[in-house]
C-alpha positions as CSV (number, residue, x, y, z in Angstrom):
1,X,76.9,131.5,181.9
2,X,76.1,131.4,178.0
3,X,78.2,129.3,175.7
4,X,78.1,130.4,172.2
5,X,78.4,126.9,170.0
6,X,78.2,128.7,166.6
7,X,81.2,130.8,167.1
8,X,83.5,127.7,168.6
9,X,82.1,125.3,165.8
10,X,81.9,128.2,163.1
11,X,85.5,128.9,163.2
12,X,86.3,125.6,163.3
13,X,84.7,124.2,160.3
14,X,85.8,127.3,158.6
15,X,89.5,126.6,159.1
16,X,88.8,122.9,158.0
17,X,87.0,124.5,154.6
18,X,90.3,126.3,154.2
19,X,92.7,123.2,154.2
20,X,91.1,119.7,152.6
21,X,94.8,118.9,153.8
22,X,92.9,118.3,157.4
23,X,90.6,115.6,155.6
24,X,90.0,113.3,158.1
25,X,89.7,115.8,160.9
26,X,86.8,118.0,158.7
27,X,85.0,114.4,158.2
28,X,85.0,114.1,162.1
29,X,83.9,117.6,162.0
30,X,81.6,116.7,159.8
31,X,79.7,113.9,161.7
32,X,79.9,115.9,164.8
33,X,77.4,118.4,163.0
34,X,75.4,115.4,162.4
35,X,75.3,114.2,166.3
36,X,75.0,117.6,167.5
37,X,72.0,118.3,165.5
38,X,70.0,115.6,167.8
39,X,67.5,116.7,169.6
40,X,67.4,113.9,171.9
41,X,71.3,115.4,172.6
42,X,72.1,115.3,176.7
43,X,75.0,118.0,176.9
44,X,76.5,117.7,180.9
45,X,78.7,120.7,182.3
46,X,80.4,120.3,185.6
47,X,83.7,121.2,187.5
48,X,85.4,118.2,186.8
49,X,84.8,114.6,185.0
50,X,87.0,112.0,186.2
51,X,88.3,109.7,182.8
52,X,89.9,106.4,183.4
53,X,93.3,108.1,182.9
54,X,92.4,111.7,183.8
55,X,90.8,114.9,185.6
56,X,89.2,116.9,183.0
57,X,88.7,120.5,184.5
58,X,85.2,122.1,183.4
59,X,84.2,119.4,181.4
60,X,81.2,119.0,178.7
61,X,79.7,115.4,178.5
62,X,77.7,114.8,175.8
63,X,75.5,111.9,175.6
64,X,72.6,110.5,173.0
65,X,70.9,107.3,173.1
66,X,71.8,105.9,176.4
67,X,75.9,106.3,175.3
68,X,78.5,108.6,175.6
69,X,79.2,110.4,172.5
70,X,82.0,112.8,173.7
71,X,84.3,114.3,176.6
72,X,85.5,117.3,176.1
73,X,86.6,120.3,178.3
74,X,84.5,123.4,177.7
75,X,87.0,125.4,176.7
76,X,87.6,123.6,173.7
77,X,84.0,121.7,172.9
78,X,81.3,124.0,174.2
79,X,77.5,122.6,174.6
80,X,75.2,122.3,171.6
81,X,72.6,124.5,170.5
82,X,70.1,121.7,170.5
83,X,69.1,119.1,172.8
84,X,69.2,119.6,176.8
85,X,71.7,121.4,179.0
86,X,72.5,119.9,182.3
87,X,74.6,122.2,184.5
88,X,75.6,120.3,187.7
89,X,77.7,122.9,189.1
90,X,80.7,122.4,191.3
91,X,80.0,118.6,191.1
92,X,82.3,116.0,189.9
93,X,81.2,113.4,187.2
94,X,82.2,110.2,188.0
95,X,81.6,106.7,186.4
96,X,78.7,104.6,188.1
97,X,79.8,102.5,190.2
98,X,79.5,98.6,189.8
99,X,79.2,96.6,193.1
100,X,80.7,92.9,192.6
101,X,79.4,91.6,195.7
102,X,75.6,92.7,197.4
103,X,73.1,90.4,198.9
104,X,70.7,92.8,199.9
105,X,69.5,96.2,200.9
106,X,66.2,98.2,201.4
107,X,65.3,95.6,203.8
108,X,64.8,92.9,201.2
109,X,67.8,90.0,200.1
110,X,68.3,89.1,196.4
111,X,67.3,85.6,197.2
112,X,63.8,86.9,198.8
113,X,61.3,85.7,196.3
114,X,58.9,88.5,196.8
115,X,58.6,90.3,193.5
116,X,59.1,94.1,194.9
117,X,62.2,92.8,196.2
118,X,65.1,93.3,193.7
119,X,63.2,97.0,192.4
120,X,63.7,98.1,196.0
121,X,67.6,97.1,196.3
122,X,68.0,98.7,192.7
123,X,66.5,101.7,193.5
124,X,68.3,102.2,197.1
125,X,72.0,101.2,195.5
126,X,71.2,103.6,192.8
127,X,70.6,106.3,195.5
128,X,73.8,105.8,196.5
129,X,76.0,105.8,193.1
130,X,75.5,102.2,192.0
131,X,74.5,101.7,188.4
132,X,75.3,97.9,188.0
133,X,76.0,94.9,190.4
134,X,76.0,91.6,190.6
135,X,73.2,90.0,193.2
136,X,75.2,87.7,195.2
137,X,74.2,84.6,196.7
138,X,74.2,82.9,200.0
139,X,75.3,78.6,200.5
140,X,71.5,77.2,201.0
141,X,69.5,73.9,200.2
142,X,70.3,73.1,196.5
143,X,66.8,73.5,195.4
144,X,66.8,77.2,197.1
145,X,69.8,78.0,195.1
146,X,68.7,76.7,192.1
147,X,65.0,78.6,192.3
148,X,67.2,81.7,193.3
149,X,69.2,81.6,189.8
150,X,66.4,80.9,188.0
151,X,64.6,84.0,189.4
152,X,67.6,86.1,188.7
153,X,68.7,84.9,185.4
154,X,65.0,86.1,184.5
155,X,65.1,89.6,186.2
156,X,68.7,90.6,184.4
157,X,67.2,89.2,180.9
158,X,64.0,90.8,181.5
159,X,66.5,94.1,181.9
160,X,68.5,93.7,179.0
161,X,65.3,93.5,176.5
162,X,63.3,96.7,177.9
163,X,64.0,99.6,176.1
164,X,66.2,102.8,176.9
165,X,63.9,104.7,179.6
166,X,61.6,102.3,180.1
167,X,59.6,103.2,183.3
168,X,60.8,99.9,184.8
169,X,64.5,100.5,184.9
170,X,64.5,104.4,185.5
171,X,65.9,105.1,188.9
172,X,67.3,102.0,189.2
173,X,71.0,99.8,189.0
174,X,71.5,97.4,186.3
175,X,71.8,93.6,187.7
176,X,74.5,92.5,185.0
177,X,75.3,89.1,186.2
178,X,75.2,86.2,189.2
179,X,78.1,86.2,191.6
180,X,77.8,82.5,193.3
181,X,79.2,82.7,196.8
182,X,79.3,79.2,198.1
183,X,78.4,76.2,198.4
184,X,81.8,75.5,197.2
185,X,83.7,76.8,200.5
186,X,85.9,75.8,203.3
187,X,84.0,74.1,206.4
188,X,86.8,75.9,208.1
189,X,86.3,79.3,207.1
190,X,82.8,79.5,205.9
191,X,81.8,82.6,207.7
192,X,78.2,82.6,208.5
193,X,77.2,80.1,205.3
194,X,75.1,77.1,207.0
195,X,77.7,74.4,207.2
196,X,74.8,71.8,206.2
197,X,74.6,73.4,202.7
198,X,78.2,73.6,201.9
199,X,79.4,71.1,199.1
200,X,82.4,70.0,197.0
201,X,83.3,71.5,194.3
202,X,81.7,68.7,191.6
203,X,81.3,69.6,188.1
204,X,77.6,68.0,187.7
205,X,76.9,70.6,191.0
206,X,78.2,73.6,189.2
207,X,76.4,72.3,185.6
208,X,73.1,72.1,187.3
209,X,73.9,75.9,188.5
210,X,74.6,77.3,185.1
211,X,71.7,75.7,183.4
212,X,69.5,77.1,186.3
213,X,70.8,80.4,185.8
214,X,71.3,80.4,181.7
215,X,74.8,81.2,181.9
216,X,74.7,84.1,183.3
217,X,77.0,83.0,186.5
218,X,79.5,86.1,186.0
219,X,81.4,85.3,189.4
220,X,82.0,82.3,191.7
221,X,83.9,82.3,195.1
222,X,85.3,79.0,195.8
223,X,87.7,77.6,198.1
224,X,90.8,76.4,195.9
225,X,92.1,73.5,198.5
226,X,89.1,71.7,198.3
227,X,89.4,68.1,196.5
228,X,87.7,69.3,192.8
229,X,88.1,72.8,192.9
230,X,91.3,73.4,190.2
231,X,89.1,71.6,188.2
232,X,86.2,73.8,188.5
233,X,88.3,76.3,188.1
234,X,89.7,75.7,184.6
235,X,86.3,74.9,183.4
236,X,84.3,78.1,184.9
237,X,87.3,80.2,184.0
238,X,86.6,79.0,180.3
239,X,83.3,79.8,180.2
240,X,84.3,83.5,180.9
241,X,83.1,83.4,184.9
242,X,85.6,85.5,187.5
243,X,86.6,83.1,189.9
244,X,87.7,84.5,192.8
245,X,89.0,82.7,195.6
246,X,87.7,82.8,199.1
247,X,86.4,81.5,202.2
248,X,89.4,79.5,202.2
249,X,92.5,77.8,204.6
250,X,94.6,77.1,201.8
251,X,98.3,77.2,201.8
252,X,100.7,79.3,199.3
253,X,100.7,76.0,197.3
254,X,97.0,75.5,196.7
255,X,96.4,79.4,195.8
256,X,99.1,79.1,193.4
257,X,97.7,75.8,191.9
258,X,94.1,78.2,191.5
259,X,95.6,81.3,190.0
260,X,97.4,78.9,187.8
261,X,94.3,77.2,186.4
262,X,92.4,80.6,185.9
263,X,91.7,82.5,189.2
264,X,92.5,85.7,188.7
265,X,90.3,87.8,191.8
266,X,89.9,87.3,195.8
267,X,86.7,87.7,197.7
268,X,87.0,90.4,200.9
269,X,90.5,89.3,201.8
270,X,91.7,88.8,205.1
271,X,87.7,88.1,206.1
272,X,86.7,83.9,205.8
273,X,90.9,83.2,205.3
274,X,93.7,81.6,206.8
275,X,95.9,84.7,208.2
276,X,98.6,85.3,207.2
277,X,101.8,83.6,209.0
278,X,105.6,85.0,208.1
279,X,106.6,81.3,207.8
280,X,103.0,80.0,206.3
281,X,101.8,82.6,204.0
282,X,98.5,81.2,202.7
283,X,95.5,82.2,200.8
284,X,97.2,85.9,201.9
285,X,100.3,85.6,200.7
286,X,99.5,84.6,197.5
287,X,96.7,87.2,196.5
288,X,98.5,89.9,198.0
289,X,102.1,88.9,195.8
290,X,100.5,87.9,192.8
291,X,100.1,90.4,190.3
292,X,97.7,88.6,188.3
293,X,95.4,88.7,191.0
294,X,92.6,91.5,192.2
295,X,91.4,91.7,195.6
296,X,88.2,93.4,197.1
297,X,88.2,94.8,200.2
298,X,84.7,95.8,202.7
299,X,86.1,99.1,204.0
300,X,83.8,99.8,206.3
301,X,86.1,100.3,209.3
302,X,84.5,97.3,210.9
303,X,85.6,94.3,208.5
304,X,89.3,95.7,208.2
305,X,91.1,98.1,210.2
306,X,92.4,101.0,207.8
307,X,95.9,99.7,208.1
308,X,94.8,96.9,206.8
309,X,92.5,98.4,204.0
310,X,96.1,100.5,203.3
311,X,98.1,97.4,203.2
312,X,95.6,96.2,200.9
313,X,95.6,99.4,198.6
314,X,99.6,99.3,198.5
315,X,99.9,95.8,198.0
316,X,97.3,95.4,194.9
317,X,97.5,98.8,193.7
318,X,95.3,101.5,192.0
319,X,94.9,98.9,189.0
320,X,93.9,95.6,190.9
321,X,92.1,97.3,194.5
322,X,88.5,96.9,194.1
323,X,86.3,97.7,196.5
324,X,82.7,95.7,197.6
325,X,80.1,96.3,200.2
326,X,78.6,92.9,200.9
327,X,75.8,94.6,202.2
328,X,72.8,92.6,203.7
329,X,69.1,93.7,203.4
330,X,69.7,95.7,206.6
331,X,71.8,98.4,204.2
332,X,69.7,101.4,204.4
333,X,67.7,100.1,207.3
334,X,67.8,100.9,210.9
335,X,69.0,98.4,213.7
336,X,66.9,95.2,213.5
337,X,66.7,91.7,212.7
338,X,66.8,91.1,208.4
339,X,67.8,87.9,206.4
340,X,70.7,86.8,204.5
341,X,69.5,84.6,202.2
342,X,68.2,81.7,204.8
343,X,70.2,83.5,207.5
344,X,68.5,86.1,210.1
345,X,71.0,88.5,210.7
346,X,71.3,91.2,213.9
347,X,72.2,94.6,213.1
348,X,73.7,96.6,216.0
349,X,75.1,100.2,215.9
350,X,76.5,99.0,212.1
351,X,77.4,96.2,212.7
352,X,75.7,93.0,211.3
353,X,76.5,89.3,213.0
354,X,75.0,85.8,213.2
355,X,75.7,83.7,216.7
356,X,78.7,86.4,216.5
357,X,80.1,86.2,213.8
358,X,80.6,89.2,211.2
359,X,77.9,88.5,208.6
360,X,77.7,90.8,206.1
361,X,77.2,94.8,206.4
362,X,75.5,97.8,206.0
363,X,78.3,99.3,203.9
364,X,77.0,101.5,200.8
365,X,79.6,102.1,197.9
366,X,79.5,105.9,198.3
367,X,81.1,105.4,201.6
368,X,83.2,102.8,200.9
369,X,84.7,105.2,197.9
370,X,85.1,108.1,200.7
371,X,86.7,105.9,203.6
372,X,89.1,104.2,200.9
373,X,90.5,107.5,200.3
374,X,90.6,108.2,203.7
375,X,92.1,105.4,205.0
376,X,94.8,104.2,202.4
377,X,95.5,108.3,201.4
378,X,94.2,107.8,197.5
379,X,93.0,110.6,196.0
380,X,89.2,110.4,195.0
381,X,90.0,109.5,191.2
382,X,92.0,106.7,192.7
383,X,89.1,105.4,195.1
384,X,86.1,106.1,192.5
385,X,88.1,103.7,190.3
386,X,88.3,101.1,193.2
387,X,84.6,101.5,192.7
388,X,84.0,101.4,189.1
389,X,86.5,101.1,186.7
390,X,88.4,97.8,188.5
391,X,85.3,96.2,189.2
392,X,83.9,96.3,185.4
393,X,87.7,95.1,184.0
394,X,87.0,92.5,186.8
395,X,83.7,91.9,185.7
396,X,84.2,91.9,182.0
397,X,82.4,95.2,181.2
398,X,84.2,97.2,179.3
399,X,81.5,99.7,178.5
400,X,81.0,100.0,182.6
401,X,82.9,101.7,185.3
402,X,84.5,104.6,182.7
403,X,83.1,107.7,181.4
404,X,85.1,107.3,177.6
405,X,82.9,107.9,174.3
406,X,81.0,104.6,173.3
407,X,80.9,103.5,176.9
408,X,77.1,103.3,178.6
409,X,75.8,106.9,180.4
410,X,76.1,105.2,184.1
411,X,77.6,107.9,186.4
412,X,77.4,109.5,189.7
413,X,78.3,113.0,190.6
414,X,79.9,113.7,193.4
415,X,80.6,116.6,196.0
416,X,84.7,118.0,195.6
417,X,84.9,115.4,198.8
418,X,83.5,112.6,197.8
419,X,79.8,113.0,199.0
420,X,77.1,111.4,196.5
421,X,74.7,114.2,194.9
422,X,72.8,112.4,192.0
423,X,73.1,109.6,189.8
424,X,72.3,108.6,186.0
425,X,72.2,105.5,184.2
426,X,72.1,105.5,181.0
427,X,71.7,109.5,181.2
428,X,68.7,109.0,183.1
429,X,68.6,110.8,186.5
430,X,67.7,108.0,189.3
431,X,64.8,110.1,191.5
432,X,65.6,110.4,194.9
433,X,69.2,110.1,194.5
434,X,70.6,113.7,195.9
């Protein structure tokens, strides 16, 4: 196919030259001539681009510098005459996804001090649509913990000063910020996190964390009946970190208490919480009512049944679903033996446990997107936002998880179904990622 720019834009500016009436549609005009002109210009064509609010058909994606300048369908904004032409085909672009909640993949664990670690979980969870994420600790020894923030606090600023296409970031997801998952959790329901390790929720514990990791602590799971934790709360909450609630036997009463002091997300419900009782509703009854709360889910069949992950979807909606993977350094891996964080882990036929327990998974986003909209009967816009879009709103990236002008060039494109084919960030193809 050959698209003609000069005879779109030609009659276009000619109609503005005809009427200065259309002023401030001929200046737009005008520094689109000046964009266009780039050389450095990405122009993307596809079948379909999914927008936070629509399906484009036959789209044109235009992107210079790492951002997205426009969206357009072809029909009415075909590619430039300068700069490079991508043609993916029958594919569907949709936005990067952003994963709130990873410990590991690759075979390595964010908290592996080994310096080839975190490049190898970047690289596989970009293979697999991810173009940001938040590494995700495990409750250890206090001096583990504090060498792990440090460590990461250095590898995400380290990524925000390298420039666009450095050889360092190609091919590889974004870590944007430190989600802390314990020690400030239930003895009752901590999972697989070493019961030795668990603290209260102090405010000297959780200063000594956020000085260890410069502030970047984007996300903290904490237990909200524990004596100390609505305090936390109000004060993390203020300093712009997503507290989420989780690993928890709380009642109704002490997850209202949270939400009301600035909780406003839930880690993997129904997994690590009291269940939910038609006389007692709990941790569960609160985060599924309360509208000012989001909720991930690990939909990989194995954590929740798909009722369950449809309950889920129904109950939070396509606004506040989000969806995690909680993968372990066994993601990607074959059955084995791998750590998470001081834990060694068993994985069997998909399935990772410790003495038993769940611990973890193997879940990658791209097939968390596809069985979301398989099991709760969402379209695929619906899922991919469970993926992207909720996550960064989560998060507090607003220039993540959308494919809108200004926002970064993180996206994935996928097969009509769902499958993964290749992924960009920042309109950089990640190698290796069909």
């Amino acid at each position: 196919m050959v698209w003609s720019w000069e005879s779109v834009f030609g009659g276009l500016s000619g109609r503005c030259a005809g009427s200065r009436k259309t002023g401030g549609w001929y200046n737009l005009l005008a520094f689109l001539v000046v964009r266009f002109q780039s050389t450095s210009m990405l122009a993307f064509a596809a079948a379909r681009l999914l927008t936070p609010d629509r399906v484009v058909e036959r789209p044109v994606m235009l992107v210079d510098d790492g951002r997205i300048v426009e969206i357009a369908a072809l029909a009415d904004r075909q590619l430039p005459t300068v700069g490079t032409h991508i043609h993916l085909g029958d594919g569907v672009i949709a936005p990067g996804y952003f994963d709130l909640h990873i410990h590991g993949s690759a075979g390595y664990d964010v908290m592996d001090e080994r310096s080839e670690a975190l490049p190898a979980i970047e690289r596989m969870l970009a293979r697999r649509g991810v173009t940001s994420y938040f590494p995700t600790t495990v409750t250890a020894p206090l001096d583990v913990t504090l060498s792990t923030l440090e460590r990461l606090a250095g590898a995400i600023e380290a990524r925000e000063k390298r420039a666009l296409g450095d050889a360092d970031c190609v091919g590889r997801a974004a870590p944007l910020g430190i989600h802390l998952e314990g020690p400030f959790l239930s003895h009752a329901r901590r999972g697989v996190h070493p019961s030795e390790s668990l603290l209260p929720p102090k405010m000297a514990t959780f200063e000594r964390f956020w000085q260890a990791a410069r502030g970047h602590v984007r996300m903290m799971t904490i237990a909200p009946e524990l004596d100390g934790a609505v305090e936390l709360i109000q004060v993390a909450a203020a300093r712009g970190v997503c507290v989420s609630l989780g690993h928890s036997d709380a009642d109704f009463a002490a997850a209202e208490r949270a939400i009301a002091a600035g909780a406003r997300h839930a880690t993997h419900v129904f997994n690590a919480m009291r269940p939910l009782d038609p006389r007692e509703p709990g941790i569960l009854g609160a985060v599924l009512s309360d509208a000012r709360v989001s909720a991930d889910i690990i939909a990989d069949g194995i954590h929740l049944e798909p009722a369950i992950v449809k309950l889920v979807a129904q109950a939070k909606g396509p606004e506040k679903t989000v969806l995690i993977t909680d993968a372990t350094a066994a993601a990607g891996m074959p059955d084995g033996k791998y750590r998470l964080g001081p834990i060694e882990v068993d994985v069997n036929d998909g399935k990772c446990t410790h003495e038993g327990r769940l611990a973890g998974s193997v879940l990658t986003m791209d097939r968390a997107v596809r069985n979301l909209a398989d099991f709760a009967g969402w379209s695929l816009a619906q899922a991919v936002s469970a993926a992207s879009r909720n996550p960064a709103r989560v998060a507090g990236f607003e220039h993540k998880g959308q494919l809108t002008a200004g926002a970064d060039a993180d996206f994935a494109v996928l097969s009509q179904r769902g499958e993964l084919l290749r992924t960009f960030v920042s309109g950089v193809e990640c190698s290796g990622s069909a």
